[in-house]
C-alpha positions as CSV (number, residue, x, y, z in Angstrom):
1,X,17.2,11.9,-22.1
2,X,14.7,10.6,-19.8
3,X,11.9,8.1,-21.7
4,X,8.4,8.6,-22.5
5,X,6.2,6.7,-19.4
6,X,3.9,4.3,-20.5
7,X,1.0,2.3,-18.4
8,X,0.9,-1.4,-19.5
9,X,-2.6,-2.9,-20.5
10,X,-4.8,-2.5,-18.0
11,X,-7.4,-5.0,-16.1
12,X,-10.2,-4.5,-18.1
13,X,-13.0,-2.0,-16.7
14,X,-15.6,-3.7,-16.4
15,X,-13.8,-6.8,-14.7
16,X,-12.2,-4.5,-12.6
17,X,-15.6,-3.3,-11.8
18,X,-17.2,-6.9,-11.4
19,X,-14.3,-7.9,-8.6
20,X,-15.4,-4.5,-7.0
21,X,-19.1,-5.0,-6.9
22,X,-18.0,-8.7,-5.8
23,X,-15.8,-8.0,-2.5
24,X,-18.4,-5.3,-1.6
25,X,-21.1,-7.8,-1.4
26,X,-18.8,-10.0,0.2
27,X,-17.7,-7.8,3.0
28,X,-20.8,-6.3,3.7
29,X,-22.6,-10.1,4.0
30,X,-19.9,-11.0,6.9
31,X,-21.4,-12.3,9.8
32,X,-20.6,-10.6,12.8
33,X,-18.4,-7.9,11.5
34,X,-18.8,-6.3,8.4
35,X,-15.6,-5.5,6.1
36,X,-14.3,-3.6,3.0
37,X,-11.2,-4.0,1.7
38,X,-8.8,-1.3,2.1
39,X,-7.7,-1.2,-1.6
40,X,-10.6,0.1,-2.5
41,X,-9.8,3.5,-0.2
42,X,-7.6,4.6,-3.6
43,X,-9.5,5.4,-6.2
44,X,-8.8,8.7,-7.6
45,X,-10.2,10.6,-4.5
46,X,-9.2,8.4,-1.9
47,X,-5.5,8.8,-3.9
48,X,-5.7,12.7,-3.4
49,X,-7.3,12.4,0.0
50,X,-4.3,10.3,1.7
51,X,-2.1,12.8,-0.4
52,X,-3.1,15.1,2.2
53,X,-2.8,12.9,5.2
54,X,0.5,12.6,4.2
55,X,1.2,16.5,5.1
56,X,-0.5,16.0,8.4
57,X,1.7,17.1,11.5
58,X,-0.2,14.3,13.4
59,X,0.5,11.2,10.4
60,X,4.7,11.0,10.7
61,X,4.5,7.4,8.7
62,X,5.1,9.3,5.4
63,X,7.4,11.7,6.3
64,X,9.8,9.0,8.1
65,X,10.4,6.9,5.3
66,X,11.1,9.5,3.1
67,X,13.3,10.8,5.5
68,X,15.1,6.9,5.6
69,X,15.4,7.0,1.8
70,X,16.9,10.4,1.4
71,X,19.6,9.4,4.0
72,X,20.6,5.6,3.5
73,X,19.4,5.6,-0.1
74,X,22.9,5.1,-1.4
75,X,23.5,2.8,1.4
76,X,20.7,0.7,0.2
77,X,21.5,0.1,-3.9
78,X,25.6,-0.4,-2.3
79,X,23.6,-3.9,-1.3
80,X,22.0,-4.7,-4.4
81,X,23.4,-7.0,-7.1
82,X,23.6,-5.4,-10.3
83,X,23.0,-5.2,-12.6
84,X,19.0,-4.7,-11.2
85,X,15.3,-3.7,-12.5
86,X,13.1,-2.4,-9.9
87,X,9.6,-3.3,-9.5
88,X,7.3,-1.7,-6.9
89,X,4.8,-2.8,-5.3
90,X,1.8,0.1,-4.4
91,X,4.4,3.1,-6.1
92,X,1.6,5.7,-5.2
93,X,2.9,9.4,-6.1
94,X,6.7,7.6,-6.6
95,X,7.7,10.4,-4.3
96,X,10.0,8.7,-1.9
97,X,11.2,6.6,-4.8
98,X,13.2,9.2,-5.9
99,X,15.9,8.5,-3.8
100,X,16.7,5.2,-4.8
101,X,16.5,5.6,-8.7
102,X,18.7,8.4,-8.7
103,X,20.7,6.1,-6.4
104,X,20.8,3.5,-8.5
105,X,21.1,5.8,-12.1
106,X,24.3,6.5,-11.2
107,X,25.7,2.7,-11.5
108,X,23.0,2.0,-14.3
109,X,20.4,2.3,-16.6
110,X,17.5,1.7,-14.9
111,X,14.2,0.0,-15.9
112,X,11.3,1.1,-13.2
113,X,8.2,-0.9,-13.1
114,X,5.7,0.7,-11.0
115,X,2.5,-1.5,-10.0
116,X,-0.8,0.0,-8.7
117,X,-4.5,-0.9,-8.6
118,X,-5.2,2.8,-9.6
119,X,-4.6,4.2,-13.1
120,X,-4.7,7.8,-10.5
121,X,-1.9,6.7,-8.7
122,X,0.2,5.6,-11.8
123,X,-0.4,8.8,-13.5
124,X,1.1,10.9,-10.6
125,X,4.3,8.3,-10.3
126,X,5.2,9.0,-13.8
127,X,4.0,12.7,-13.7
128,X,6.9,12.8,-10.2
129,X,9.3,10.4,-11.6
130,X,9.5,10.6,-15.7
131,X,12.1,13.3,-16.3
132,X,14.8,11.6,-14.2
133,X,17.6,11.0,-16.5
134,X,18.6,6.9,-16.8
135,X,14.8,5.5,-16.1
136,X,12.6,4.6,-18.3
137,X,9.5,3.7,-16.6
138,X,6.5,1.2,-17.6
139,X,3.3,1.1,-15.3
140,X,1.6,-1.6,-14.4
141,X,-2.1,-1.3,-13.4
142,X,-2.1,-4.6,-11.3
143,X,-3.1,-6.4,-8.4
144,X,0.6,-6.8,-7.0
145,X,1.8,-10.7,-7.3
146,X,-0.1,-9.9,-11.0
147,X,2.7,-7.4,-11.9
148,X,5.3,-8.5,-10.2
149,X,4.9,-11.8,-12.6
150,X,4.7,-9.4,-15.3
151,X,7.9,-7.3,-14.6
152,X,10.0,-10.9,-13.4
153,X,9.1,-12.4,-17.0
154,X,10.6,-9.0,-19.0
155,X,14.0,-9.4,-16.6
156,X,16.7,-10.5,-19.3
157,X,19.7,-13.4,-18.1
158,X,21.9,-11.7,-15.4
159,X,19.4,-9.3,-14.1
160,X,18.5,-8.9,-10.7
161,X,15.3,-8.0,-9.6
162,X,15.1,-5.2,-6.9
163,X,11.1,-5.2,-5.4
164,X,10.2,-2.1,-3.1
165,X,7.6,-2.5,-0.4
166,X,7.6,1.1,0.9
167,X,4.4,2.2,2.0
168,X,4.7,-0.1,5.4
169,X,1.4,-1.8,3.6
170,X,2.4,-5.1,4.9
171,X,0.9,-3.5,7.7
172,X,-2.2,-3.9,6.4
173,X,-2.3,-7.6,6.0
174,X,-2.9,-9.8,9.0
175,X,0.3,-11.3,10.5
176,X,-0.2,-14.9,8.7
177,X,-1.4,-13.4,5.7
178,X,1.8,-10.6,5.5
179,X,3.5,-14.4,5.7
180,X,1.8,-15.8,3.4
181,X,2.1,-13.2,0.7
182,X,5.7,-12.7,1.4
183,X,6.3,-15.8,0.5
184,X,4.4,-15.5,-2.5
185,X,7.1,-12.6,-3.4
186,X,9.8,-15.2,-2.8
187,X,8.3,-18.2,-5.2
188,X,8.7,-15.2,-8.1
189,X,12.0,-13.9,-7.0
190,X,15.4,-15.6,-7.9
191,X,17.9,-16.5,-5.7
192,X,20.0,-12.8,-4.9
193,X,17.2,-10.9,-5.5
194,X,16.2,-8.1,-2.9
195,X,13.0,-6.9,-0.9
196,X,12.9,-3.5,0.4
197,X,10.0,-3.9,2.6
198,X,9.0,-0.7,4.9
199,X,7.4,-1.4,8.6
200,X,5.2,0.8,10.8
201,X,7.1,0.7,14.5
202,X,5.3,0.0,17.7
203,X,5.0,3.7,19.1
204,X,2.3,5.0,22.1
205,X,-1.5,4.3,21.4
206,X,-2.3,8.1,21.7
207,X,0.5,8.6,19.4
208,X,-1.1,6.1,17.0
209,X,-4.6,6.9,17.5
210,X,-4.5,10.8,16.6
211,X,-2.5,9.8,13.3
212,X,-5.3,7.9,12.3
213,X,-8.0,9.9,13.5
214,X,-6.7,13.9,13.0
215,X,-8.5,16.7,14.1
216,X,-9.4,18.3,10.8
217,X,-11.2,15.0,9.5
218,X,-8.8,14.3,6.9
219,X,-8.9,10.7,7.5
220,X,-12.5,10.5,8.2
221,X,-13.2,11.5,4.9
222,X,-10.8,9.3,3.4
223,X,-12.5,6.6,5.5
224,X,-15.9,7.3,4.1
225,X,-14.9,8.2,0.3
226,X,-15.1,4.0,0.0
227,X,-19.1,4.6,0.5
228,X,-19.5,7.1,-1.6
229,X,-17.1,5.1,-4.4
230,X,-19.9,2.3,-3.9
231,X,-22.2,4.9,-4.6
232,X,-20.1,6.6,-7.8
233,X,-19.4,3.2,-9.4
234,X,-21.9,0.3,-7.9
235,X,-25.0,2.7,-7.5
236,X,-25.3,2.2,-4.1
237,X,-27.2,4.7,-1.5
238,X,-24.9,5.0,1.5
239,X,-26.2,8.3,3.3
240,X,-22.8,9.4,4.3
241,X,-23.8,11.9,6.7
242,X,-25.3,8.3,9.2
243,X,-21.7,7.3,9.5
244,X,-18.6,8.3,11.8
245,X,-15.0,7.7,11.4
246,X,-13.7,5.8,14.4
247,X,-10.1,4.3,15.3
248,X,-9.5,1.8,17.6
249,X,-6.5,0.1,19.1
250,X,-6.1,-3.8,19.7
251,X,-3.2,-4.3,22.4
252,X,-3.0,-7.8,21.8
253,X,-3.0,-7.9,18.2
254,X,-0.5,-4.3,17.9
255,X,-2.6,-2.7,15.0
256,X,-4.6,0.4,14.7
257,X,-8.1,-0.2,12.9
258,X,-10.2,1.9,10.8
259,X,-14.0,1.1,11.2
260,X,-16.9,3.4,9.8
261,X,-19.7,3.3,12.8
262,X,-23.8,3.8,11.9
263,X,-25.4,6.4,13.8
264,X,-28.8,4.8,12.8
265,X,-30.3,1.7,12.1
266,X,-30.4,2.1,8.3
267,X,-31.0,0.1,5.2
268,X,-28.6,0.0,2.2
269,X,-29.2,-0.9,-1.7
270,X,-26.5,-1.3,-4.3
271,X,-28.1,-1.3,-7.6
272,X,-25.9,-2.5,-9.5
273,X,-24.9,-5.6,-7.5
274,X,-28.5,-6.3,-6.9
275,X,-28.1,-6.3,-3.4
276,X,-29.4,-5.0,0.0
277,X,-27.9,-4.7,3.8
278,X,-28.9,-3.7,6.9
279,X,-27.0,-1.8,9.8
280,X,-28.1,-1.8,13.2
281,X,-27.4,1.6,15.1
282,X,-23.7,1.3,16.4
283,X,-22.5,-1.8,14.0
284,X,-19.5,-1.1,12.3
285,X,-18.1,-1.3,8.8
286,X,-14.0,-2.7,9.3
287,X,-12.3,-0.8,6.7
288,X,-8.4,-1.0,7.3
289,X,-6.0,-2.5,9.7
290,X,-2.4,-1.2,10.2
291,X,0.0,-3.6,12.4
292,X,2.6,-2.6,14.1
293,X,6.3,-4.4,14.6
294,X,9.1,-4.4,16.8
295,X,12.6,-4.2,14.2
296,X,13.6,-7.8,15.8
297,X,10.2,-9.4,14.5
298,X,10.5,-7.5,11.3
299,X,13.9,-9.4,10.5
300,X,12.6,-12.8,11.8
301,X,9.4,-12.5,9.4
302,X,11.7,-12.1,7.0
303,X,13.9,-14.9,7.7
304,X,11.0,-17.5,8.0
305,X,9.5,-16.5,4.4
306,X,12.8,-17.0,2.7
307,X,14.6,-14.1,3.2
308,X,18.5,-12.8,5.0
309,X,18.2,-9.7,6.1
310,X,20.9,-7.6,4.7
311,X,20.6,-4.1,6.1
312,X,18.2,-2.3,8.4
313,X,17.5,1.5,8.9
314,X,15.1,2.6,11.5
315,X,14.0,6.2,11.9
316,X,14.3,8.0,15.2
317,X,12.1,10.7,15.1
318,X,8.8,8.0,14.2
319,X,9.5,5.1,14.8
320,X,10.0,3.3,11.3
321,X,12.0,0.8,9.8
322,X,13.4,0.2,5.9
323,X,14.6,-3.6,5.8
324,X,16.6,-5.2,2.7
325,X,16.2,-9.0,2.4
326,X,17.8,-10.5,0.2
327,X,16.4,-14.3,-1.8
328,X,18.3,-17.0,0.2
């Protein structure tokens, strides 16, 4: 019988809140270019919001790794030590992690440890995921390398530890940063344990640029949900209506970026930070960046943070790639 999910103590509101209120005053006093960390696009809105995008016939990122996972997941756990507990990094709905657990269910009783900044999106993993038979499931609501400590300390003497990386949010990071906190997997990882890490493929620009950027305005409101979350949580006054979505492309560095563009010159105030920006007509608001990877380079990053690549599946229809490292 399957357990009853539970969500782990949480990062108390109102620190939560305080690192918030902190990185929005930080990224909106860059000089030069003005920032806001991606995480923030998933609070409970932003959650449902990419739900969506996920259906989109333009965004294919979603579909291909679930379409990896239902195909090789059996492949996949054939390559993990056992006996294993499974921590994941960014779980979201737990959708495409499906797969694996019932993969893995059927060697073993599985412990599943999913790890999320959003109490939304750990809610809807244990809604998807808490009637499979074999699992028992404990949320973490985390900052990643936060849980993964967590779940590494609870593993008992023989235990592998199986870490999934699937929503290609590496991506996200800068190239020396996805290094850097790759590596900062590896220090908590023991020797044999695996990675599962899931990479965006280099595909056309146009192809690229309409995923992030789809006709219906999906994305755009996802985009501009993080102004009005300023505005639901830090009392902030972003006039959402004097901002546009807009995607662009850099060739040299391979990664799509989000921005949100003023229409105006306009002044902003968030109460509750006690602070005040301007925007000059045009300036821009950098909100997410999503790299791109040839499978080659995928294999090497892994190699030069501590990794050997054990298995790689790469779908045909988007180009997308599911990589197993294992701890060397």
């Amino acid at each position: 019988m399957a357990s009853v999910p539970r969500i782990a103590t949480a990062t108390p509101a109102i620190e939560a809140l305080s690192e918030f209120s902190s990185d929005v005053v930080i990224g909106l006093s860059h000089p030069g270019q003005k920032e806001l960390p991606s995480k923030y696009l998933y609070d409970q809105v932003g959650s449902a919001l990419f739900d969506v995008i996920c259906l989109l016939p333009e965004y294919g990122l979603s579909r291909a790794g679930m379409r990896l996972l239902e195909r090789h997941a059996v492949d996949v756990i054939d390559r993990v030590p056992g006996p294993a507990v499974v921590a994941e990094l960014g779980s979201g709905s737990g959708q495409k992690t499906r797969w694996l657990l019932e993969a893995l269910a059927r060697r073993q009783r599985v412990n599943y440890y999913p790890i999320d900044i959003s109490s939304s999106a750990l809610f809807r993993c244990q809604l998807e995921l808490a009637q499979l038979e074999m699992v028992s499931l404990v949320g973490f609501e985390r900052a990643y390398l936060d849980g993964l400590h967590e779940v590494a300390l609870r593993r008992r003497d023989g235990e592998h530890l199986l870490v999934l990386f699937l929503g290609s949010t590496i991506g996200n990071f800068d190239r020396a940063a996805g290094d850097q906190f790759l590596r900062e997997v590896r220090a908590i990882l023991q020797e044999g344990d695996t990675l599962l890490l899931a990479t965006d493929l280099e595909k056309p620009e146009p192809m690229l640029k309409v995923a992030y950027d789809d006709p219906p305005g999906v994305t755009a409101a996802f985009n501009k949900n993080i102004l009005a979350r300023i505005n639901r949580e830090l009392g902030g006054d972003f006039d959402l209506e004097k901002f546009e979505h807009i995607v662009r492309y850099d060739q040299a560095e391979r990664r799509i970026e989000m921005h949100l563009r003023s229409k105006v010159w306009q002044r902003v105030t968030i109460r509750k930070a006690g602070f005040r920006c301007y925007l000059r007509e045009g300036e821009t608001i950098w909100t997410e960046s999503s790299h791109k990877y040839n499978p080659e380079e995928v294999v090497q990053m892994g190699e030069r943070c501590g990794y050997r690549c054990a298995g790689q599946w790469i779908d045909a229809e988007w180009p997308f790639a599911q990589s197993l490292f294992l701890a060397a």
